[in-house]
Backbone as CSV, one residue per row, in Angstrom:
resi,resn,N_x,N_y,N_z,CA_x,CA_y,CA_z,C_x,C_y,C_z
1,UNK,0.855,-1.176,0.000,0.000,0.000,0.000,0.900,1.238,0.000
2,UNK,0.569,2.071,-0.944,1.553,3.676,-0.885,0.886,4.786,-0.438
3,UNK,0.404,5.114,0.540,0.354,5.751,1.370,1.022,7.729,1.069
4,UNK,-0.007,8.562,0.887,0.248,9.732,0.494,-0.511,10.751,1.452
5,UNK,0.811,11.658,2.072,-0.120,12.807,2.371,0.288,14.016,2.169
6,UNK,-0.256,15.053,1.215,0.259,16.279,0.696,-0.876,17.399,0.539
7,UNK,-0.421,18.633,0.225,-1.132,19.527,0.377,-1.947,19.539,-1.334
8,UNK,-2.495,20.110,-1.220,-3.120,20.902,-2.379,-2.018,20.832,-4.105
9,UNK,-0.896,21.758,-3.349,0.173,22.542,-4.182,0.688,21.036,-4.884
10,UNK,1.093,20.476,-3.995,1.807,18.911,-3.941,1.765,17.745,-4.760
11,UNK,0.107,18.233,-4.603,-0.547,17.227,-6.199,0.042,16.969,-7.005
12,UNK,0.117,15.635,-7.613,0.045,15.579,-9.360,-1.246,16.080,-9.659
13,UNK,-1.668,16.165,-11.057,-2.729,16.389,-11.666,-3.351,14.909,-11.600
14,UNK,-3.010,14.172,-11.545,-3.291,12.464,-11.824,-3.539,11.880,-10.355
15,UNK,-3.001,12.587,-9.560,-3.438,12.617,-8.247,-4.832,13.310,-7.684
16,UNK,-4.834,14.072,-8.123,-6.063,14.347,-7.822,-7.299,14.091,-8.772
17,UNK,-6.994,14.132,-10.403,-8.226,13.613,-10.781,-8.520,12.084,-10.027
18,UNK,-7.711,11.558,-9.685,-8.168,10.478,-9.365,-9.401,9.665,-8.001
19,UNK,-8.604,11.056,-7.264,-9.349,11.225,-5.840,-10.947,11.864,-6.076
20,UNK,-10.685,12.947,-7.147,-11.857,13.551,-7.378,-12.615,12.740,-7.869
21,UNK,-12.344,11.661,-9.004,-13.202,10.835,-9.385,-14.354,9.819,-8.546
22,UNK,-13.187,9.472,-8.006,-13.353,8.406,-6.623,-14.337,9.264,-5.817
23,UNK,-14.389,10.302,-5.117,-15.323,11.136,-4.731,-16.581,11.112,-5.365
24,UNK,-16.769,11.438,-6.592,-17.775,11.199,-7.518,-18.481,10.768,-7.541
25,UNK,-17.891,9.148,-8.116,-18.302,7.747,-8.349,-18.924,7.780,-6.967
26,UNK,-18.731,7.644,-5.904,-19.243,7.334,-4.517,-20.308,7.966,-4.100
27,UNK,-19.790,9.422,-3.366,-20.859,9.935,-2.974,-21.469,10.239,-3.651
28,UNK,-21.667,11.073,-4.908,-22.783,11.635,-6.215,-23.488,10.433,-6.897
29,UNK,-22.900,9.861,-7.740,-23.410,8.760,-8.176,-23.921,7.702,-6.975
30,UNK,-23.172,6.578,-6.821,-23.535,5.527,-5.730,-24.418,6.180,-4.578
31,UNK,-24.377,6.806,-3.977,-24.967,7.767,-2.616,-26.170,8.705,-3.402
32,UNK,-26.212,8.651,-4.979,-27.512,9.688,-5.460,-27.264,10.949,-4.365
33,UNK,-26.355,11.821,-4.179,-26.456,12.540,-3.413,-25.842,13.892,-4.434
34,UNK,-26.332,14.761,-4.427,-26.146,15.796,-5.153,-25.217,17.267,-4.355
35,UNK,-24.166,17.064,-4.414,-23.999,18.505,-3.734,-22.424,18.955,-4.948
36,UNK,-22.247,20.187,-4.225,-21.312,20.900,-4.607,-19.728,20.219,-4.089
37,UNK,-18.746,19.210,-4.515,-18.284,18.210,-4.081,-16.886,19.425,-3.940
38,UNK,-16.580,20.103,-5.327,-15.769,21.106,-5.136,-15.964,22.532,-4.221
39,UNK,-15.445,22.352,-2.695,-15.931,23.756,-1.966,-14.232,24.608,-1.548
40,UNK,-13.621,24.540,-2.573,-12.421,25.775,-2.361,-11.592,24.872,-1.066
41,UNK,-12.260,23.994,-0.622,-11.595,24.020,0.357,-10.483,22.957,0.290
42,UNK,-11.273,22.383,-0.506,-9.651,21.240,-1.278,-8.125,22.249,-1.320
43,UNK,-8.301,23.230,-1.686,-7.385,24.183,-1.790,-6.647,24.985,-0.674
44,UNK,-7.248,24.995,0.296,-6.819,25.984,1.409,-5.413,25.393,1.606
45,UNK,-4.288,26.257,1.905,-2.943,26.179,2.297,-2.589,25.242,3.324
46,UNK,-3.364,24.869,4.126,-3.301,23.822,5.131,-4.015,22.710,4.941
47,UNK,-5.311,22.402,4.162,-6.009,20.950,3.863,-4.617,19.844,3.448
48,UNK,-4.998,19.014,4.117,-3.793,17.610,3.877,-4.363,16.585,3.152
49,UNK,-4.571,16.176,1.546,-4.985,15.052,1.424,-4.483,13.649,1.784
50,UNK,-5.403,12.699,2.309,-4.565,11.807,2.838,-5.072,10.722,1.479
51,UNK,-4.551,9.648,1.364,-5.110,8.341,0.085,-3.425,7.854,-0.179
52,UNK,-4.290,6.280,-0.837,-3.282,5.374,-0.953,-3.719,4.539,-2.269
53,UNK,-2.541,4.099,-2.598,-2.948,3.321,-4.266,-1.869,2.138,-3.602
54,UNK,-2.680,1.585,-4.304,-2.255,0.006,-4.880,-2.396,-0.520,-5.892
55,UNK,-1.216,-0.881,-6.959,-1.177,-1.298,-7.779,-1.421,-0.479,-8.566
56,UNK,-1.109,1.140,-8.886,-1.472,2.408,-9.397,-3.154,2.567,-9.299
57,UNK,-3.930,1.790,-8.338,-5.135,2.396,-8.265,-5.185,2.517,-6.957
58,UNK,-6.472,4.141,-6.668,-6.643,4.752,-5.957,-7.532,3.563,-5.278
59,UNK,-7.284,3.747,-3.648,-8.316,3.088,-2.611,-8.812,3.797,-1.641
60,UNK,-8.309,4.340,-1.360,-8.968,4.968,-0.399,-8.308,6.671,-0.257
61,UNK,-9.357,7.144,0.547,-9.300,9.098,0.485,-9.855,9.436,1.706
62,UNK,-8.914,10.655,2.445,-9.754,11.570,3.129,-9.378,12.785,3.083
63,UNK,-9.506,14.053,3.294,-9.074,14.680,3.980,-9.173,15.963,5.220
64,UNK,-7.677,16.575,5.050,-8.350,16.825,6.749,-8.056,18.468,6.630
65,UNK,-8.795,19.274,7.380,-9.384,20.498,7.117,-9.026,21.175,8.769
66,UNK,-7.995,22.412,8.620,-7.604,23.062,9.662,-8.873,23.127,10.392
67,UNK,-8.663,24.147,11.800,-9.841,24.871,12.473,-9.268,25.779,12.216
68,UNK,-11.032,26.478,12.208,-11.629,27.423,11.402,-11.782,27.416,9.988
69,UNK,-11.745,26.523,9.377,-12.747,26.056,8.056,-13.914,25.492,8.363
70,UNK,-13.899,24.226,8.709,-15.628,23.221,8.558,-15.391,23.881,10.386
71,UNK,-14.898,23.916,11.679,-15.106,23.776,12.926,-14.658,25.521,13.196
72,UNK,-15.025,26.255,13.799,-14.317,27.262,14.231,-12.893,27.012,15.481
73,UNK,-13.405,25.301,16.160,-12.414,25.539,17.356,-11.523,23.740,17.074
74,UNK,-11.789,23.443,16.048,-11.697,21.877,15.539,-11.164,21.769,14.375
75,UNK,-9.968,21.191,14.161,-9.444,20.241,13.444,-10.609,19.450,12.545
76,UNK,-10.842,18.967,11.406,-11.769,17.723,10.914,-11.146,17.387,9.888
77,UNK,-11.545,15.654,10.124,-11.335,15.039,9.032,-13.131,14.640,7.983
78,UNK,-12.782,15.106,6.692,-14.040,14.340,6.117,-13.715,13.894,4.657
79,UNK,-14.716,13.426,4.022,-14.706,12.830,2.229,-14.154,11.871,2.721
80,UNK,-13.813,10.781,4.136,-13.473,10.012,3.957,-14.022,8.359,3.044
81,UNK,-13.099,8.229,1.824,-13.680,6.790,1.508,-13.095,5.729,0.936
82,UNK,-13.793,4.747,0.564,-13.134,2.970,0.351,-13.514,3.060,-1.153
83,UNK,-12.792,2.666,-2.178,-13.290,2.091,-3.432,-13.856,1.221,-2.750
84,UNK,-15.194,0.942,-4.185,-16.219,0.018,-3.850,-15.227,-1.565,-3.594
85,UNK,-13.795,-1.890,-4.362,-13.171,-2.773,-4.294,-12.102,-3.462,-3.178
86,UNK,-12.252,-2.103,-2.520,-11.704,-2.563,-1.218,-12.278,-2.495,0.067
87,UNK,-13.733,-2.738,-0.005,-14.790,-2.449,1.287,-14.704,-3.960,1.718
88,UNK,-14.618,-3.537,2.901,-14.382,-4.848,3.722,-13.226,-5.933,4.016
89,UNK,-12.328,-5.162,3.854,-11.020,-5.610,4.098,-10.455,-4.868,5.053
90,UNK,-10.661,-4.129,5.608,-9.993,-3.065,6.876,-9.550,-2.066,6.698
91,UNK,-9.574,-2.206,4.862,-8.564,-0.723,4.573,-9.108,0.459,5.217
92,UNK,-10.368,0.622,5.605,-11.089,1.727,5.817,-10.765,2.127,7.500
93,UNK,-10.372,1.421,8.160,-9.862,1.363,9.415,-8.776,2.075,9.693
94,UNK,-7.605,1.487,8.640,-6.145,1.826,8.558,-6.560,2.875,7.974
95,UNK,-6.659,3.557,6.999,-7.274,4.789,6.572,-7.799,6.083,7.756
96,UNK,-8.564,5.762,8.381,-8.853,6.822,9.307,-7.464,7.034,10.623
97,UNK,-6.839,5.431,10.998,-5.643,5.663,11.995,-4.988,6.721,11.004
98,UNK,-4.585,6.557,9.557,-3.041,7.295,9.141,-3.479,8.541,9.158
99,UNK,-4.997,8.817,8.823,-5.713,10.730,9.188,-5.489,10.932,10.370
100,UNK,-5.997,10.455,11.452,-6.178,10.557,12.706,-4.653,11.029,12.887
101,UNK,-3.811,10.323,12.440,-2.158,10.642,12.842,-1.449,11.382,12.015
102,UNK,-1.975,11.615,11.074,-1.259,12.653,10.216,-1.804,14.215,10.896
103,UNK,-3.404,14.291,10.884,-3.416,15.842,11.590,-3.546,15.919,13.010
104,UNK,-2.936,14.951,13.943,-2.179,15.134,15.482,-0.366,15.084,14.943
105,UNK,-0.163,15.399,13.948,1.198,15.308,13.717,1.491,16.686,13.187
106,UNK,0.410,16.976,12.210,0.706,18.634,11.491,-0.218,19.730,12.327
107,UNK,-0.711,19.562,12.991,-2.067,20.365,13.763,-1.160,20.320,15.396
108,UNK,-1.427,21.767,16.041,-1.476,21.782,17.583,-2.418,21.179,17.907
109,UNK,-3.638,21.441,17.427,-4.812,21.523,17.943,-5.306,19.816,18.139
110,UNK,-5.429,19.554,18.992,-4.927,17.899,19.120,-7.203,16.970,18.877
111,UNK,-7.504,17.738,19.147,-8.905,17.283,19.289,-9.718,17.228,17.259
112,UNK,-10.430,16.571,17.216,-10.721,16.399,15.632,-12.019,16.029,16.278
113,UNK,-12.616,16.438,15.113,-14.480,16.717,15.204,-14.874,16.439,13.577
114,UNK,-15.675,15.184,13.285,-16.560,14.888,12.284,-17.559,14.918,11.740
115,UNK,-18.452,15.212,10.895,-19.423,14.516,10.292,-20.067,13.892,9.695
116,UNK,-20.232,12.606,10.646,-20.306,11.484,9.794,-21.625,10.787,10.065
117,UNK,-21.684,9.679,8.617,-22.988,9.149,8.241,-23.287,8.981,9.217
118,UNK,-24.984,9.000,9.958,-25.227,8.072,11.357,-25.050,6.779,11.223
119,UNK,-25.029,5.700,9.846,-24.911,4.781,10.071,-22.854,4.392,10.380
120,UNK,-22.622,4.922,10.455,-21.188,4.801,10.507,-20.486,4.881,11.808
121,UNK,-21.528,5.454,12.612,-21.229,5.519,14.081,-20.195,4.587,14.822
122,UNK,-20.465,3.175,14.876,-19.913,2.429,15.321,-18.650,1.894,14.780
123,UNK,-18.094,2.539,13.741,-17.370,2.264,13.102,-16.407,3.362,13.038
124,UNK,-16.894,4.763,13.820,-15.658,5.748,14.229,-15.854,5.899,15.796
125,UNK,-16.760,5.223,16.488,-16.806,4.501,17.826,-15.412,4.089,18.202
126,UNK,-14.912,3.302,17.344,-13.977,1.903,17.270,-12.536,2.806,17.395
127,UNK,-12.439,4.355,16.989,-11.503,4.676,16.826,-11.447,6.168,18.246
128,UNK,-12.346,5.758,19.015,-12.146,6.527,19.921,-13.221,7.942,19.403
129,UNK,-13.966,7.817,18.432,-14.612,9.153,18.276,-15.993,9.055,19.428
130,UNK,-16.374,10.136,19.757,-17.625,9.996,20.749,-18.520,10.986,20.358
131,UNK,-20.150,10.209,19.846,-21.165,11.171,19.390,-21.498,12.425,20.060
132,UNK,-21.539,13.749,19.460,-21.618,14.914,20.775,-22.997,15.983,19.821
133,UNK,-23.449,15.427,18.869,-24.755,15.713,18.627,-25.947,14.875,18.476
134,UNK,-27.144,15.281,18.052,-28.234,14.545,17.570,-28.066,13.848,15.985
135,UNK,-29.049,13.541,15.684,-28.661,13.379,14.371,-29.837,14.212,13.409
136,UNK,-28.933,14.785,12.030,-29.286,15.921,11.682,-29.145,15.611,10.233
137,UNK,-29.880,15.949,9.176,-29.325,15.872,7.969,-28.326,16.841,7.182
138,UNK,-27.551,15.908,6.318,-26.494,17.048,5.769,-26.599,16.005,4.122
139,UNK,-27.115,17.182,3.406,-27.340,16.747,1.713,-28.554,15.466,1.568
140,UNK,-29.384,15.442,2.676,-30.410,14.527,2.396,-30.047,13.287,3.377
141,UNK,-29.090,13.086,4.031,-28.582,11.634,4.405,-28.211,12.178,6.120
142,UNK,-28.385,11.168,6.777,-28.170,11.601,8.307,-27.077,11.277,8.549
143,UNK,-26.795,12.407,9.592,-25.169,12.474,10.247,-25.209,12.479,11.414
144,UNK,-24.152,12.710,11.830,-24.075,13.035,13.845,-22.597,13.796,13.502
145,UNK,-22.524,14.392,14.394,-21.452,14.974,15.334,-20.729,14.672,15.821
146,UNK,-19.602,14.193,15.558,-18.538,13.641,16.186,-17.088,13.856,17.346
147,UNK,-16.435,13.570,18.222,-15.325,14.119,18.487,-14.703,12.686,18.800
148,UNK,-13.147,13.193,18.580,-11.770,12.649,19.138,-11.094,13.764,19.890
149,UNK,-10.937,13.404,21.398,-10.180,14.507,21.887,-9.403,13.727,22.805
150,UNK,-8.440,13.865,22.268,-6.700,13.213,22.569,-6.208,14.170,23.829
């Protein structure tokens, strides 16, 4: 597994269409979920994309977004996801540890705050996150509120 984490600037072009695709394919298409997938914020001077290829294909993506972008007082990680080809193999596990440790590595700010699917709960449970809202919709699909505070 090759394992990448870089800014914006850092990109290949082939690097990121690829992620962007993968984004796509998933949430827009597969998820029928319609939103604005490009929000500037892919770009900000501090966003870290995290993703890994195998075998020159993309598997998995997240990335992670200073405070004061998505949190005013929070660190977040989101867009995290699995090609449909590697769901259920753990990659998605190892994936959130190398986020989780990449922005407690580039960030002071040691605490990270999510929003994620409600059905996914138990599955960022597992990584120490603890629900700290209701559940609320975001683009049609329910979420919760998340924290990790290290």
């Amino acid at each position: 597994m090759d394992w990448q984490i870089k800014s914006f600037g850092q990109l290949t072009t082939d690097e990121l269409y690829d992620f962007l695709k993968l984004r796509i394919d998933v949430f827009v298409v597969e998820q029928t979920c319609y939103y604005p997938d490009l929000d500037e914020l892919d770009r900000h001077p501090q966003t870290l994309h995290v993703f890994c290829y195998e075998n020159g294909k993309i598997l998995g993506y997240l990335r992670i977004l200073p405070k004061g972008t998505t949190y005013e007082q929070y660190n977040s990680i989101g867009r995290v996801i699995i090609a449909e080809s590697a769901r259920g193999t753990g990659l998605g596990h190892e994936l959130v540890r190398v986020g989780i440790n990449a922005c407690q590595t580039h960030f002071s700010e040691k605490t990270i705050k999510i929003s994620a699917q409600q059905h996914l709960s138990n599955f960022y449970q597992q990584h120490q996150f603890k629900q700290v809202t209701e559940m609320y919709l975001e683009d049609g699909i329910p979420h919760i509120g998340m924290l990790l505070d290290k």
